[in-house]
DOSE-396786 format. One record per residue (C-alpha): residue number from 1; residue in one letter; x, y, z. Coordinates in steps of 0.02 Angstrom, whole numbers, padded with zeros to 5 digits. Last residue first. Layout:
BEGIN
+-----+------+--------+--------+--------+
: pos : code :      X :      Y :      Z :
+-----+------+--------+--------+--------+
: NUM :    a :      X :      Y :      Z :
...
+-----+------+--------+--------+--------+
//
This chain:
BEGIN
+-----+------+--------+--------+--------+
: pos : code :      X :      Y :      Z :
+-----+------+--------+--------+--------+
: 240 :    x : -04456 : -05010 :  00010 :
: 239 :    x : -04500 : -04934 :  00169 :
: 238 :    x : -04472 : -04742 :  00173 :
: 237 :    x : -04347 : -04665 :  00303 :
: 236 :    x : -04364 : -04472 :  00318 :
: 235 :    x : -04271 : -04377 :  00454 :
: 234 :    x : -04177 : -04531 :  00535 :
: 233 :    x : -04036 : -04523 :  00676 :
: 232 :    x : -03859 : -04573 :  00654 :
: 231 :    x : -03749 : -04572 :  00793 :
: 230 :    x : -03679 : -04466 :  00937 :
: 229 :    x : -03784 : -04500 :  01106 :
: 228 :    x : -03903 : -04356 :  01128 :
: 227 :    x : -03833 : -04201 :  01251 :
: 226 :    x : -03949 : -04116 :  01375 :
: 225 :    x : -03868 : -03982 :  01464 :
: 224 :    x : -03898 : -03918 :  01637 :
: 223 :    x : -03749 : -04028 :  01689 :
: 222 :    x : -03673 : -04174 :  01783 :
: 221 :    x : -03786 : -04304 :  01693 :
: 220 :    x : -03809 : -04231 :  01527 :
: 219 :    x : -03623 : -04168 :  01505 :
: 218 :    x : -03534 : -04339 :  01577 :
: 217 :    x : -03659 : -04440 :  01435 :
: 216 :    x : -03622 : -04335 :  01280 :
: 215 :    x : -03425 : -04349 :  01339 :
: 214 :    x : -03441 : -04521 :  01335 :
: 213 :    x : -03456 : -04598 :  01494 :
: 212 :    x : -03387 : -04779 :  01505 :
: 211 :    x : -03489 : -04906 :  01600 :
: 210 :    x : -03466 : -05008 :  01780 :
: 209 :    x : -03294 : -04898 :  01813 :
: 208 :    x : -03372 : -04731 :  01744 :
: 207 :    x : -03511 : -04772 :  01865 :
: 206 :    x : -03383 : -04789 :  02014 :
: 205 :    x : -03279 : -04637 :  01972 :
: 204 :    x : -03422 : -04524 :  01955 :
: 203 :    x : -03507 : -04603 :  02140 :
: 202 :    x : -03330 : -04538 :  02201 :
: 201 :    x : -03336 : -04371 :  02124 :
: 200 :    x : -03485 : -04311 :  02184 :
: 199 :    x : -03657 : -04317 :  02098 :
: 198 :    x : -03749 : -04189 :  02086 :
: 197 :    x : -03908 : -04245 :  01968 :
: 196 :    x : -04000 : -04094 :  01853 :
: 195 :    x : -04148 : -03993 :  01862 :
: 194 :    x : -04187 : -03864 :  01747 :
: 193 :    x : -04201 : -03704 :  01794 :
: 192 :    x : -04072 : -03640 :  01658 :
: 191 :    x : -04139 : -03753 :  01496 :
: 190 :    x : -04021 : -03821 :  01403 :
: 189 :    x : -04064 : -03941 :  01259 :
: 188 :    x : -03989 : -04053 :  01139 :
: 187 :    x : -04058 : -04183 :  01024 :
: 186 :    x : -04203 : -04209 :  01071 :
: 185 :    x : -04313 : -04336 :  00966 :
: 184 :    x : -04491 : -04308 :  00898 :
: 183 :    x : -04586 : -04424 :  00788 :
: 182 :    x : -04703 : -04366 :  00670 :
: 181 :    x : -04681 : -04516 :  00562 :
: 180 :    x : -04600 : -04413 :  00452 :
: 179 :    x : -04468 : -04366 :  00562 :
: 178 :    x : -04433 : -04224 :  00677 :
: 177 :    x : -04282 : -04180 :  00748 :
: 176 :    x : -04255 : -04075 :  00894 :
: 175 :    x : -04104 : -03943 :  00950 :
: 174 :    x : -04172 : -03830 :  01112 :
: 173 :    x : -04097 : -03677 :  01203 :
: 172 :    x : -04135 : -03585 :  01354 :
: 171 :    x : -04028 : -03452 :  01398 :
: 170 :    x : -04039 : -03340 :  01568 :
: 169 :    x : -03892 : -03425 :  01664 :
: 168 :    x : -03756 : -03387 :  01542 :
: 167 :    x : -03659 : -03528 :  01502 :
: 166 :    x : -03455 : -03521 :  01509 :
: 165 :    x : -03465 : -03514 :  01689 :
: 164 :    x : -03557 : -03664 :  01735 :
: 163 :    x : -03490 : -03754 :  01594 :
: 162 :    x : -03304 : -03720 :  01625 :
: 161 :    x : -03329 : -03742 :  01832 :
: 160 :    x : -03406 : -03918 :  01787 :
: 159 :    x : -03269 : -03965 :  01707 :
: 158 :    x : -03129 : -03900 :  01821 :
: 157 :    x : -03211 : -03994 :  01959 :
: 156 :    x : -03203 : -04163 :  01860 :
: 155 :    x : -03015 : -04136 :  01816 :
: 154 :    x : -03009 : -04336 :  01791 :
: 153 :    x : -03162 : -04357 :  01734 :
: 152 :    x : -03148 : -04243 :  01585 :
: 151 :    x : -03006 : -04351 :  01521 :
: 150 :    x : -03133 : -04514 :  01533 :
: 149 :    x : -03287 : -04419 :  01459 :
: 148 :    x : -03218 : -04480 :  01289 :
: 147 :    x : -03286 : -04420 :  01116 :
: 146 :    x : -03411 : -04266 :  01071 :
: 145 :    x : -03507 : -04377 :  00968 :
: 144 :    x : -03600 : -04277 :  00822 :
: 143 :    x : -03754 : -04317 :  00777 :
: 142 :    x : -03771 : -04368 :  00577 :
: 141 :    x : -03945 : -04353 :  00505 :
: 140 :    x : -04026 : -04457 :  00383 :
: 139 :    x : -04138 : -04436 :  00248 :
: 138 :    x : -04239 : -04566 :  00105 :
: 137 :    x : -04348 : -04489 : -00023 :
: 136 :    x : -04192 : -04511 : -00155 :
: 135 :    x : -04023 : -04540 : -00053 :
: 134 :    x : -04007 : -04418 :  00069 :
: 133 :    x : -03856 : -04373 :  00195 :
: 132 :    x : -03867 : -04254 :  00339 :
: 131 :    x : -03703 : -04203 :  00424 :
: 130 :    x : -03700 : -04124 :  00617 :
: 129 :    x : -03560 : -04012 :  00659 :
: 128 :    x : -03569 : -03855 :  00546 :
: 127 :    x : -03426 : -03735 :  00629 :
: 126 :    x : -03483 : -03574 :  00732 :
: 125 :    x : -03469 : -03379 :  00736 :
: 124 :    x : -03488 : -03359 :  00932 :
: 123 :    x : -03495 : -03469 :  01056 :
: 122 :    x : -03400 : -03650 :  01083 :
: 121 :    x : -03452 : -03706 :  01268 :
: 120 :    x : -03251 : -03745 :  01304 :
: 119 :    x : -03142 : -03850 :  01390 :
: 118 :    x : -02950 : -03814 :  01392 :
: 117 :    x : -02840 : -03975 :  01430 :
: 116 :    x : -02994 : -04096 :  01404 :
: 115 :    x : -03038 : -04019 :  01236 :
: 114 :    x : -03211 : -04022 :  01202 :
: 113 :    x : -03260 : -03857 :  01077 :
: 112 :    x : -03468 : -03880 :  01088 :
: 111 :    x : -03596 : -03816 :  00980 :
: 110 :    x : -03599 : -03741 :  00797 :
: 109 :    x : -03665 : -03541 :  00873 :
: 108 :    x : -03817 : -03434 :  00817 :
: 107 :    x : -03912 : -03541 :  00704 :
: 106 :    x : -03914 : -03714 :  00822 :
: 105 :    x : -03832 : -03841 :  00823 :
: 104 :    x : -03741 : -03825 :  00650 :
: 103 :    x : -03780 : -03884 :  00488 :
: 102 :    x : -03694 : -03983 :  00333 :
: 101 :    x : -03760 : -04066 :  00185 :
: 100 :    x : -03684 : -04220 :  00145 :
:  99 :    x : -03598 : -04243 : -00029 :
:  98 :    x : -03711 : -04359 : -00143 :
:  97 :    x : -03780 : -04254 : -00272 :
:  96 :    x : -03804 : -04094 : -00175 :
:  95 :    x : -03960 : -04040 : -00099 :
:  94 :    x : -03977 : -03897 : -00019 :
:  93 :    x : -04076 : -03921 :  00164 :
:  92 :    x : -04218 : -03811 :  00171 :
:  91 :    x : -04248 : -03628 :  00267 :
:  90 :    x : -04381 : -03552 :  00377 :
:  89 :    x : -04313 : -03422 :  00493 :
:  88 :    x : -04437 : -03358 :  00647 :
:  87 :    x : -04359 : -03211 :  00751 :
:  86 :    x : -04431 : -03119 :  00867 :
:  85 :    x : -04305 : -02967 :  00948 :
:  84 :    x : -04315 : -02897 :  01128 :
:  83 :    x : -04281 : -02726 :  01187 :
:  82 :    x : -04486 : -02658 :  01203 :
:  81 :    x : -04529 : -02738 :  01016 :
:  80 :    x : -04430 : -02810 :  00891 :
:  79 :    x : -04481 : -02909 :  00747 :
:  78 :    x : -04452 : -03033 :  00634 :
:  77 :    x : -04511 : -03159 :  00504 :
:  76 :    x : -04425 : -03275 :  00383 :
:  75 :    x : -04437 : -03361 :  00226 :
:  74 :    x : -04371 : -03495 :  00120 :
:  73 :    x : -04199 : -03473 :  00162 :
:  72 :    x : -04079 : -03589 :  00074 :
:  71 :    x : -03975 : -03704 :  00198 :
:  70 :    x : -03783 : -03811 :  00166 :
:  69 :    x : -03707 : -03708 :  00325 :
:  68 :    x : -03581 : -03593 :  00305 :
:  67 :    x : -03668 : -03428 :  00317 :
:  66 :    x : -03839 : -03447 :  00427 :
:  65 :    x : -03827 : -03316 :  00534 :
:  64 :    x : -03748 : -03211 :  00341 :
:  63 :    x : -03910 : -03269 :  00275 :
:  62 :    x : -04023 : -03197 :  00388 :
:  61 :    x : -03917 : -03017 :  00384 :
:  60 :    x : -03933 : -03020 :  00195 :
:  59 :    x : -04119 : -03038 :  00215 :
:  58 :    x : -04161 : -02916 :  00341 :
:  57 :    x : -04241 : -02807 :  00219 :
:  56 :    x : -04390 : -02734 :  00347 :
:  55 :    x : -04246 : -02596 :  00441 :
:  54 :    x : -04332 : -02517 :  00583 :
:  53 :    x : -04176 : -02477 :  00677 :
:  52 :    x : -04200 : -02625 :  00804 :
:  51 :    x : -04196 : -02746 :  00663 :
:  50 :    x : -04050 : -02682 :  00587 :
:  49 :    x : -03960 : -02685 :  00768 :
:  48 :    x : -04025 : -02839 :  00799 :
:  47 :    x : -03971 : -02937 :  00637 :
:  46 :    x : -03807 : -02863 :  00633 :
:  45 :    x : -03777 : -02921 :  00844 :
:  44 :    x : -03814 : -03082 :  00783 :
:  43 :    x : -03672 : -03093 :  00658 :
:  42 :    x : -03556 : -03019 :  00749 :
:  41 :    x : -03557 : -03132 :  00900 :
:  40 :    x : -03622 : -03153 :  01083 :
:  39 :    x : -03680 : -02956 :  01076 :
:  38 :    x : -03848 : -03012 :  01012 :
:  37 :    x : -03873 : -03111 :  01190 :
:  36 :    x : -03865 : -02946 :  01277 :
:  35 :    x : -03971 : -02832 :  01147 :
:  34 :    x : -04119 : -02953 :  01202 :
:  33 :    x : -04159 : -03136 :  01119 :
:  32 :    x : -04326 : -03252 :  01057 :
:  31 :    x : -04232 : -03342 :  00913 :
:  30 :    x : -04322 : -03490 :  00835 :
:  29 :    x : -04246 : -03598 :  00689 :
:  28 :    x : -04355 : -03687 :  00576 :
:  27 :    x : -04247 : -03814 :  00461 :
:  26 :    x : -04338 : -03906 :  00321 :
:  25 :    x : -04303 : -04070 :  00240 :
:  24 :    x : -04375 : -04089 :  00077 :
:  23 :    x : -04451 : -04249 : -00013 :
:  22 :    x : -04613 : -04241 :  00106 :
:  21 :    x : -04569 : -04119 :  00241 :
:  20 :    x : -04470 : -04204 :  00355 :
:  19 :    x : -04416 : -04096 :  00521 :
:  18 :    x : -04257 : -04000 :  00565 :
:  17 :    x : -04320 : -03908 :  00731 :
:  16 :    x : -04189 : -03775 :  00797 :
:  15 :    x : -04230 : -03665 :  00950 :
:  14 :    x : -04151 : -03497 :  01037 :
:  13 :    x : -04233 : -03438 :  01192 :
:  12 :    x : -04164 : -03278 :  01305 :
:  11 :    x : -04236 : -03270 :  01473 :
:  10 :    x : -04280 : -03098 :  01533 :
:   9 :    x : -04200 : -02995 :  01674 :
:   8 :    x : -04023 : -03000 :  01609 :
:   7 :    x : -03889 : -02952 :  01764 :
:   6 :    x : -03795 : -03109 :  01685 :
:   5 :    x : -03712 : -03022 :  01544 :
:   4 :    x : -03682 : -03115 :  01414 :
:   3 :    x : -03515 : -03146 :  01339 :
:   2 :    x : -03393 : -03138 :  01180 :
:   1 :    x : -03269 : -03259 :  01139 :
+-----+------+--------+--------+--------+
//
């Protein structure tokens, strides 16, 4: 696992939007990072060090952030100035005949590792997680639940001491779709001055008892991250 280091002056942004365009669905991911946030796996820390050399072919090192998930790049843009490098990837969902395409969180790790014996913020070189599935002009995505809060519940400290220390506190990071009625939904988001509700233990215990948490639900209430309930969410639905 590799880590940031929190002495960081500037805040680090990475973004995914996967938005309906006409019969295509297209991906724009958004990296805004410094030499700190490259180190968090190999692949990133390519694409920096090219990009911080001068290099203008960054092509191969685009693809290989991307490697494993079901995208063709259409374009990109980059550049690094004073430490920090711009990126802006535009890429489309492959289609293929039936079999969902897969995609990750975001492009520079797949998302989250729950276990309840060894929690985990999954970084580095990632795993697709989310599925989207087309039939014709018609798209939907697959969210991911991340299962039970119950286990988590029970070691509640020990949960928020994983995500508290597993996060870095300069990294802001947003996951929205957009469908073709121009509607936005969020699908995950962390944003380190954000807000967020401490509850203690005992007021846990006693909303888990009225309604289960999922593990989407336990994250977004005790944490800085924003989780959307696991399900399907539509890209492109046309009326028939």
């Amino acid at each position: 696992m590799f880590f940031l280091s929190n002495s960081a002056l500037a805040i680090d942004s990475v973004s995914r939007e996967i938005r309906a365009n006409e019969n295509e669905v297209i991906i724009t991911d958004k990296w805004n990072i410094d030499e700190d946030f490259a180190g968090r796996s190999p692949e990133t820390w390519n694409l920096f060090r090219e990009a911080k050399a001068g290099v203008t072919n960054l092509l191969s090192e685009v693809k290989a952030v991307l490697e494993g998930e079901s995208l063709d790049v259409v374009d990109y843009k980059a550049n690094y100035e004073k430490g920090q490098l711009t990126l802006s990837i535009h890429s489309k969902v492959k289609a293929d005949n039936g079999h969902p395409a897969q995609l990750c969180w975001l492009s520079t790790w797949g998302g989250f590792k729950m276990d309840a014996d060894d929690p985990k913020v999954r970084l580095g070189r990632h795993q697709a997680e989310m599925l989207v599935f087309r039939d014709g002009t018609n798209s939907i995505l697959w969210f991911p639940d991340l299962g039970s809060g119950e286990d988590y519940i029970q070691d509640f400290q020990l949960f928020k001491q994983v995500f508290k220390a597993d996060y870095p506190f300069n990294q802001r990071c947003e996951l929205t779709v957009v469908n073709n009625r121009g509607e936005k939904t969020t699908l995950y988001s962390r944003d380190p001055n954000a807000a967020f509700a401490s509850f203690d233990f005992k007021t846990i215990e006693i909303m888990n008892q009225s309604h289960k948490f999922s593990a989407n639900d336990l994250v977004s209430i005790c944490t800085s991250t924003k989780i959307a309930k696991g399900g399907y969410y539509g890209i492109s639905i046309v009326a028939q």
